[in-house]
C-alpha positions in Angstrom: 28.1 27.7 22.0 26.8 24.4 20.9 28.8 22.7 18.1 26.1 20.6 16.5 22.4 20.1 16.8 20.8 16.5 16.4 18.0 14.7 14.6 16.9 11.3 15.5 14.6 9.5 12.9 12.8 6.7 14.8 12.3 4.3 12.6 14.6 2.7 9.8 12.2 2.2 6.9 11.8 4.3 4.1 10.0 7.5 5.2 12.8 7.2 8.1 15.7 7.1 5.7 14.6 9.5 3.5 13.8 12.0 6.1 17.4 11.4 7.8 19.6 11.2 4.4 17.8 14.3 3.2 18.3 16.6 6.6 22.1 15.1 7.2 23.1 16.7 3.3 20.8 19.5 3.3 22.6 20.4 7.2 25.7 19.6 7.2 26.1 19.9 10.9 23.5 17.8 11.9 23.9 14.4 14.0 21.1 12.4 12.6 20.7 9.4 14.1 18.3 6.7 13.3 17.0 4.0 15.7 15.0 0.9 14.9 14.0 -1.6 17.3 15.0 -5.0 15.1 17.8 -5.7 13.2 16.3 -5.1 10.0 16.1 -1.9 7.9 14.5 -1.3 4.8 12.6 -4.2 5.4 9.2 -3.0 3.2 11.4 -1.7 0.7 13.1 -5.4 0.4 10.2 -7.0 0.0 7.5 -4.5 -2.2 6.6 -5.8 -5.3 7.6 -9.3 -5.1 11.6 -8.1 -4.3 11.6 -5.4 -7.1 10.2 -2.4 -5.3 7.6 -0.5 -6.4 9.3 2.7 -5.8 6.2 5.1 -7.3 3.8 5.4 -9.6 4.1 7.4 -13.1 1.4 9.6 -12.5 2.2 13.3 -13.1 -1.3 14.9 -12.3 -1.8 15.7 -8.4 -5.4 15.3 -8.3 -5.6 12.1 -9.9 -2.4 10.9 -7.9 -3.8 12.4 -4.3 -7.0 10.3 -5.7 -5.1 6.4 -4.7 -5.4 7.6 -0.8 -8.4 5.9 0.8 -7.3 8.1 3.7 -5.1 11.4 4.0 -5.7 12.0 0.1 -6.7 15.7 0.6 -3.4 15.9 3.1 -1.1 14.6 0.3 -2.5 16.7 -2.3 -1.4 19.9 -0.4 2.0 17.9 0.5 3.0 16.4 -3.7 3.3 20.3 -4.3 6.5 20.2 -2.4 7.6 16.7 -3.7 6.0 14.3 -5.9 6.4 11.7 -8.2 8.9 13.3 -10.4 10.9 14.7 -7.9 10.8 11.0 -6.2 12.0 9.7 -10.1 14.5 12.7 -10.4 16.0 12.4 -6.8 17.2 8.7 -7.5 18.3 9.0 -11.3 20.7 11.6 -9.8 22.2 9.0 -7.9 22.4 6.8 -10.5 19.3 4.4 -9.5 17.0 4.6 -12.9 13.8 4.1 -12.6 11.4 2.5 -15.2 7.1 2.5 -15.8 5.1 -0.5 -16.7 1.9 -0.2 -18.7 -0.1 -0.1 -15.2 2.3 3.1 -13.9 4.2 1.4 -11.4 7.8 1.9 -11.4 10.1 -0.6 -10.6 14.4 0.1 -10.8 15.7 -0.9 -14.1 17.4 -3.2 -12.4 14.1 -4.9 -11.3 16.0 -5.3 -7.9 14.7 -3.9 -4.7 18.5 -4.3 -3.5 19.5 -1.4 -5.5 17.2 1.0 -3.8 18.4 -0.3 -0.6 22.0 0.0 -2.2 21.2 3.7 -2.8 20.1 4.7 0.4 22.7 3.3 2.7 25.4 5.1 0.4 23.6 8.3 1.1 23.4 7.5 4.6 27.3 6.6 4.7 28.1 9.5 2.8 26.6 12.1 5.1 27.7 10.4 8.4 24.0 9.1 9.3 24.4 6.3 11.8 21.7 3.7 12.4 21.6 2.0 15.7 19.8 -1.5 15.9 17.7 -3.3 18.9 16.6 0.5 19.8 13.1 0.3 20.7 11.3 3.3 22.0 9.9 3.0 25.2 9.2 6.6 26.5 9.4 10.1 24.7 10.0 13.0 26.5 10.2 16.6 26.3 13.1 18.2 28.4 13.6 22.3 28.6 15.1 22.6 24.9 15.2 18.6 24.0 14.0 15.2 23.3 14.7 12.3 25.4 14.6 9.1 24.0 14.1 6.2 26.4 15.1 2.4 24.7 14.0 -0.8 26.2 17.4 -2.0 26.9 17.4 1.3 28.4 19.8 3.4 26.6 19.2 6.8 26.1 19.2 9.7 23.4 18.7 13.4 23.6 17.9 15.3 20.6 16.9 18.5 19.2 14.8 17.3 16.1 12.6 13.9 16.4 11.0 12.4 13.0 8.5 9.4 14.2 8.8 7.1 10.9 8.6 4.1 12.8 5.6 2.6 10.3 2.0 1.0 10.7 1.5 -0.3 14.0 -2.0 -3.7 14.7 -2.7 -2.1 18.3 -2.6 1.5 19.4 -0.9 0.2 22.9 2.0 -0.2 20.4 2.7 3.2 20.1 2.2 4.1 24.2 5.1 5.8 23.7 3.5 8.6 21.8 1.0 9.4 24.5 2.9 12.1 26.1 2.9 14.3 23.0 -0.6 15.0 23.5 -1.5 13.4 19.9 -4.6 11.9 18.8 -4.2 8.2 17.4 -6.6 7.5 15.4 -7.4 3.4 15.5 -5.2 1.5 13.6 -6.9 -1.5 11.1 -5.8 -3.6 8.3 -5.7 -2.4 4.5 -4.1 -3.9 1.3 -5.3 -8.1 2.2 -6.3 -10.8 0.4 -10.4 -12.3 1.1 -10.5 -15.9 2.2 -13.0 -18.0 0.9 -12.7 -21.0 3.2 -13.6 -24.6 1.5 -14.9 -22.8 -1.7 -14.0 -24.8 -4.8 -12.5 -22.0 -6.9 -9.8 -22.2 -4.7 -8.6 -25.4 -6.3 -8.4 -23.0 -10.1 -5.7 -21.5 -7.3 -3.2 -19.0 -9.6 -5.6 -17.9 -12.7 -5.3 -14.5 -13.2 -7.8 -12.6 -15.0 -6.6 -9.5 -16.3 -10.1 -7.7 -15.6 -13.0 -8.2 -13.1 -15.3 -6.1 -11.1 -15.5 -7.0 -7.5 -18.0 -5.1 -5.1 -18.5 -5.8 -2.2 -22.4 -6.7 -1.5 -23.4 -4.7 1.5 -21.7 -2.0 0.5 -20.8 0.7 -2.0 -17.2 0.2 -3.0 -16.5 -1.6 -6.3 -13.2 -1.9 -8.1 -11.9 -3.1 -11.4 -8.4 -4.7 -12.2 -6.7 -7.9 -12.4 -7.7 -10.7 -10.2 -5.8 -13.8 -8.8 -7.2 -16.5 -7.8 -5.3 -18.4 -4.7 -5.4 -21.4 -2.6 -7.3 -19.9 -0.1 -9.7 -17.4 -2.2 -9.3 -14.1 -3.7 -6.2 -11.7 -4.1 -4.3 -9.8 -6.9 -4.7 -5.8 -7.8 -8.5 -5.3 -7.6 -8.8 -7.3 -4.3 -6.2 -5.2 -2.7 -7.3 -1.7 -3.9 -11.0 -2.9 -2.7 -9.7 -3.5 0.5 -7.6 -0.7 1.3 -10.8 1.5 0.5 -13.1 -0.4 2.9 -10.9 -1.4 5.5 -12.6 0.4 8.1 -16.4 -1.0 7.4 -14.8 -4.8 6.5 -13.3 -4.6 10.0 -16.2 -3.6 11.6 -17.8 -6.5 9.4 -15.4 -8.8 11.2 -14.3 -9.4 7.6 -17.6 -11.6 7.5 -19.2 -10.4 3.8 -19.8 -11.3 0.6 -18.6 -9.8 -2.9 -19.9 -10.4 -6.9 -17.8 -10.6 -9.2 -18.1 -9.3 -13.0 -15.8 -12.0 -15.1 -16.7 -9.5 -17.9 -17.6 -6.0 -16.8 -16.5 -5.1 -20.6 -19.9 -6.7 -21.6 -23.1 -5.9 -20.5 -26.1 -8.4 -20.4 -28.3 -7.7 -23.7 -24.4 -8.0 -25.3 -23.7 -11.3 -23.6 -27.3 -13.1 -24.2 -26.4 -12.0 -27.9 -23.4 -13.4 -28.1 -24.9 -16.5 -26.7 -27.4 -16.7 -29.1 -24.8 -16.1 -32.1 -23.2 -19.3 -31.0 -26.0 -21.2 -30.7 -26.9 -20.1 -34.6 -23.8 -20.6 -36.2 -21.5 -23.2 -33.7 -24.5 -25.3 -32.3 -22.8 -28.4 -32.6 -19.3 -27.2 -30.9 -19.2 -28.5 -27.4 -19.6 -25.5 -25.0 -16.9 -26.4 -23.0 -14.6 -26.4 -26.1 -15.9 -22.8 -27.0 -14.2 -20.7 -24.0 -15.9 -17.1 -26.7 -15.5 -15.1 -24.0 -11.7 -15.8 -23.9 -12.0 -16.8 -20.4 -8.6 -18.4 -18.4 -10.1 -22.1 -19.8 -10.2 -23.4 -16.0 -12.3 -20.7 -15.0 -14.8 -21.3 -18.2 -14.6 -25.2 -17.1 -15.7 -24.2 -13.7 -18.1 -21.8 -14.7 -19.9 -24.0 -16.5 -19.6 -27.0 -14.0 -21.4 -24.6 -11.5 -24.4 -23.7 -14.2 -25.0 -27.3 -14.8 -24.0 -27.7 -18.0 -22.1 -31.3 -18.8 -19.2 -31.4 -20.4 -20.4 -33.0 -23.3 -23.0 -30.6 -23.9 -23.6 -29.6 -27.4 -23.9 -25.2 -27.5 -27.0 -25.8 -28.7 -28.5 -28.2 -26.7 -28.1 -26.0 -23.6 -31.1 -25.6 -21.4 -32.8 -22.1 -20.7 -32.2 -22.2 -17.0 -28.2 -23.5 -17.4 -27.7 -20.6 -20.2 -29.7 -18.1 -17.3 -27.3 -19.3 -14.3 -24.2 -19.1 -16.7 -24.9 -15.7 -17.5 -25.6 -14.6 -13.9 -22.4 -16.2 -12.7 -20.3 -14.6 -15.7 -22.2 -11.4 -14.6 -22.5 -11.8 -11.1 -20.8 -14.6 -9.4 -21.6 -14.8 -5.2 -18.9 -15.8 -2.9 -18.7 -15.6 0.7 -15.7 -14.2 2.1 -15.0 -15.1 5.7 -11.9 -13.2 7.0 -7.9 -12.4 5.6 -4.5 -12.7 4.4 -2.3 -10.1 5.4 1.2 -10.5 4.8 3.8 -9.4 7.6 6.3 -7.6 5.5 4.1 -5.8 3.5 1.2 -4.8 6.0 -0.1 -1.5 5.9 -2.5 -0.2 8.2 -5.6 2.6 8.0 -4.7 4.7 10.9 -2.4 6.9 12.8 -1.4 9.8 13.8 -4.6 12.3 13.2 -3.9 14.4 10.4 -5.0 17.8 11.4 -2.3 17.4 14.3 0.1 17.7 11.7 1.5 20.6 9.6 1.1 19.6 5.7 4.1 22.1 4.8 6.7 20.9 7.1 5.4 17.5 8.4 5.5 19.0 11.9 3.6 18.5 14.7 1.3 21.5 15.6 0.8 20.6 19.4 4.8 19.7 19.7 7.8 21.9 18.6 10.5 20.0 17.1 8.5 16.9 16.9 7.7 15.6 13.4 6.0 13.0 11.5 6.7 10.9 8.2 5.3 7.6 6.5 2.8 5.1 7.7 2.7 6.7 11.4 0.7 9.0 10.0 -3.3 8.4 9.3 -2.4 7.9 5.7 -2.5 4.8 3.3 -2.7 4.4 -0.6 -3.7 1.6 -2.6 -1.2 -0.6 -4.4 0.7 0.9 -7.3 3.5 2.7 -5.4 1.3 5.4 -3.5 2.3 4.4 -0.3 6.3 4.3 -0.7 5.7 7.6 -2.1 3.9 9.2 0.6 7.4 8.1 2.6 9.4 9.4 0.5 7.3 13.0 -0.3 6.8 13.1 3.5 10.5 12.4 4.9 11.5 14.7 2.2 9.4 17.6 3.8 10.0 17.0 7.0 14.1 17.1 6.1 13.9 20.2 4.3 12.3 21.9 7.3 14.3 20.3 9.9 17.2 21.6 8.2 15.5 24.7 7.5 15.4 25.6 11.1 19.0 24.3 12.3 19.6 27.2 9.5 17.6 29.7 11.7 19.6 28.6 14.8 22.4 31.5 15.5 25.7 29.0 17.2 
């Protein structure tokens, strides 16, 4: 008679922790193990939202939450029936973690502390007897009669009834060799959510200007997005950048990230409104300097720069502008051209399109349908959101399904 039956979670970010904290209190007499190859855990989780983790998003409707996934948006919709947002918001309040929404629906921890999601998790894990063991890389997965064998670099071993591969995005599909002997199709990872370098442009020096809201599309083709936009030191980043790039990461890669993007400064106003409003200021504010005007509200650096680029002098009367300045002004507020050539990604925070093919992967239980036993949660999969909290809450919606049927079926095992 065996006396206990045992999960190991490879991987210890949060898809991995929530899938093992889950199945260890929902099973009681599971082992659940988790394994991560650095010394680090919860690393994402540290980091997201500039160190206050952006545990979700407050949506409540399905479709238009299952909408944020460039890829595996269809899959999630099927999978938020079994856990979404609210249960996400509901599953740490009862642990005491509150959660709050800003006006853009992220949530963040009242505490505006990623620490105390991190704080929350490891006293779940201590207090169902989940132990994490650091330095474990994988290095060979194998299926033996009834088990899993685990195979680490510094070549200690594991055997284990249940696996849960969490172990996150991965830059090379050689990364995740390991996986080969399942049989499963990886689809080709490339990077989403980065920044676009404009190299030696002079907006860069206007470097931390936000705009609250611009248009961005992307010339060549037919994505377009609309949100707040930062200007940095070495081009274009913020909320719309990120979005646009998570929804075209596949053709920008295949771009060589070589392309160029317009940009609406005003995509509130459209171009009979704007030559209007021109005109209105030429009637009644002709002798106001233009570059003391700023009408459109504009961050005044940006309006400065603007009208640097259309040729207009500083001490340019609004009146005395020429017809050709006022019809460069207006295609740069409308329109402006820049050249991106390549990206930032950052290391702690980079999320990749790719993954383990989706229709190799059951949307109730999170389990592999070529492998018995074998399941899947978080960035592993061929899944990705845009920023906003979509992609910490496919982790947590996914490790939470893939728990509740790995407990399910130590359930179903007669000892």
């Amino acid at each position: 008679m065996k006396q206990h039956q045992t999960l190991v979670v490879i991987g210890g970010g949060a898809a991995g922790f929530f899938c093992a904290v889950n199945a260890a209190r929902m099973h009681p007499g599971l082992k659940v193990f988790i394994v991560e190859k650095t010394t680090k855990i919860l690393s994402k989780v540290k980091v997201s939202g500039g160190g206050r983790c952006n545990v979700t998003n407050g949506c409540r409707d399905l479709q238009q939450m299952s909408a944020g996934y460039p890829r595996g948006g269809t899959f999630l919709r099927k999978a938020f029936h079994h856990f979404f947002t609210s249960d996400t918001v509901r599953w740490f309040e009862e642990r005491g973690l509150k959660l709050k929404t800003e006006p853009d629906g992220r949530m963040f921890p009242v505490s505006d502390s990623s620490q105390s999601v991190i704080n929350c998790l490891l006293a779940e894990a201590a207090k169902y007897g989940v132990e994490i063991l650091y330095n474990r890389e994988v290095q060979t997965l194998t299926r033996e009669t009834d088990l899993w064998k685990l195979i680490f670099k510094n070549n200690d071993s594991l055997e284990a009834d249940f696996v849960c591969v969490a172990s996150g995005g991965f830059q090379r599909s050689e990364q995740v060799g390991w996986l080969q002997n399942t049989g499963h199709t990886i689809v080709n990872p490339v990077p989403s959510l980065f920044t676009f370098n404009l190299p030696g442009n002079p907006i860069n020096q206007l470097m931390g200007i936000v705009v609250p809201e611009a248009t961005v599309k992307i010339q060549s083709l037919k994505y377009k997005e609309t949100g707040p936009l930062l200007i940095t030191h070495w081009g274009l980043s913020g909320p719309v950048i990120l979005r646009l790039s998570a929804w075209a990461a596949r053709e920008l890669n295949q771009l060589d990230y070589q392309f160029t993007v317009l940009v609406n400064w005003l995509p509130a106003m459209d171009i009979d409104h704007l030559k209007e409003q021109l005109q209105q200021a030429r009637l009644h504010q002709g002798s106001m300097k233009i570059y003391n005007s700023n009408f459109f509200k504009l961050p005044v650096r940006l309006w400065h720069f603007l009208l640097k680029n259309a040729g207009v002098d500083g001490d340019c009367r609004i009146a005395d502008m020429t017809a050709r300045a006022q019809q460069q002004l207006i295609r740069d507020l409308l329109q402006f051209s820049f050249v991106v050539s390549g990206k930032t990604t950052f290391k702690e925070e980079f999320v990749t399109a790719g993954g383990i093919a989706l229709q190799e992967i059951n949307h109730l239980t999170m389990e592999s349908k070529l492998q018995a036993n074998l399941f899947f949660a978080g960035e592993i999969m061929d899944v990705d959101g845009i920023t906003g909290g979509y992609n910490f809450q496919h982790a947590w919606t996914s490790g939470f399904i893939a728990a509740s049927a790995i407990a399910q079926k130590c359930r179903a095992v007669a000892y």
